[in-house]
N, C-alpha and C positions, 0 to 999 in steps of 0.2 A: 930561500934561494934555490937550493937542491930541488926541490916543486917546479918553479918556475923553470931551471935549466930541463928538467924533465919533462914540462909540458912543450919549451920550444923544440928537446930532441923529435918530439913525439911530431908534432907540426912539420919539421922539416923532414923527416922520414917518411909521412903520410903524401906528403909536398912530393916529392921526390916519387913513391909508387904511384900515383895519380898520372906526372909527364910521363912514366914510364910504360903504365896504363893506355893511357891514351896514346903513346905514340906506338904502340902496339895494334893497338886497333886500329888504328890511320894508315899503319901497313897491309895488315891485313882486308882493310875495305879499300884500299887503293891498288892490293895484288887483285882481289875479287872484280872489282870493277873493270883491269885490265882485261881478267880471263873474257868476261862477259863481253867485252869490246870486240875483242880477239875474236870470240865466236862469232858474233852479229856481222862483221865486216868478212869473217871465212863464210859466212852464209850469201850476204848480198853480193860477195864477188862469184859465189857458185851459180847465185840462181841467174846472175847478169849473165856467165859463160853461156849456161846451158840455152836461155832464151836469147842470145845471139846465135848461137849454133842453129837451133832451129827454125829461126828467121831465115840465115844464111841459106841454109838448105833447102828451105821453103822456095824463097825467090832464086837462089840461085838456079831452080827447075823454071820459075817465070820469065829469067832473065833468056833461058833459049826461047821462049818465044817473043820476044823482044820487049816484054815489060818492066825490063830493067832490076835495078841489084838495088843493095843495101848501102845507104853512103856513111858518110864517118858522120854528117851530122844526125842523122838517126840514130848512128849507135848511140851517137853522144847520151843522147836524149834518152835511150833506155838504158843508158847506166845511170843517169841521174834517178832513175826508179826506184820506191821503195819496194824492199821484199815483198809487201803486199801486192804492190801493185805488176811486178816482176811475176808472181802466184797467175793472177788474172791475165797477164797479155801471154802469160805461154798457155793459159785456155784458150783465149781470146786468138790467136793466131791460129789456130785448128781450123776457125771460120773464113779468115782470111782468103780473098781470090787475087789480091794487086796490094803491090806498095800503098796505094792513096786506105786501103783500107786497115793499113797500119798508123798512116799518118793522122788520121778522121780520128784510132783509136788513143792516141798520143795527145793530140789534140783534145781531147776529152776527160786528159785526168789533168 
């Protein structure tokens, strides 16, 4: 009997570091996955800023000769952009001469 109560101590202690175990590690990869989140969305809200801004100031020089500005639904449409694709239309916009050949390039991913 002394066996027996010493194999279920042994069970229920093993029992017991195991949830404690693992609920360690559930913390740990659920802080880790936060940072990572955290980074990815500080990145995609940087690179949305910066390739708005330079949209902006792009057309907003097209807009004095009457070609008009940047509406809310284009921005929309480039904040829905992945950072890759964020990467390519702030290249992509260098070549840019009008609106329609932003929308052509929108239109294309």
């Amino acid at each position: 009997q002394g066996i027996q109560q010493g194999i279920q101590q042994g069970i229920q202690q093993g029992i017991q570091q195991g949830i404690q175990q693992g609920i360690q590690q559930g913390i740990q990869q659920g802080i880790q996955q936060g940072i990572q989140q955290g980074i990815q969305q500080g990145i995609q809200q940087e690179g949305q800023a910066l390739t708005l801004r330079l949209l902006h100031r792009k057309f907003r020089q097209a807009d004095a000769d009457g070609k008009g500005s940047l509406s809310a639904e284009l921005e929309n449409r480039i904040r829905s952009l992945s950072i890759e694709q964020l990467e390519n239309l702030s290249e992509a916009l260098l070549d840019f001469r009008s609106l329609r050949d932003l929308t052509d390039w929108l239109d294309h991913q």
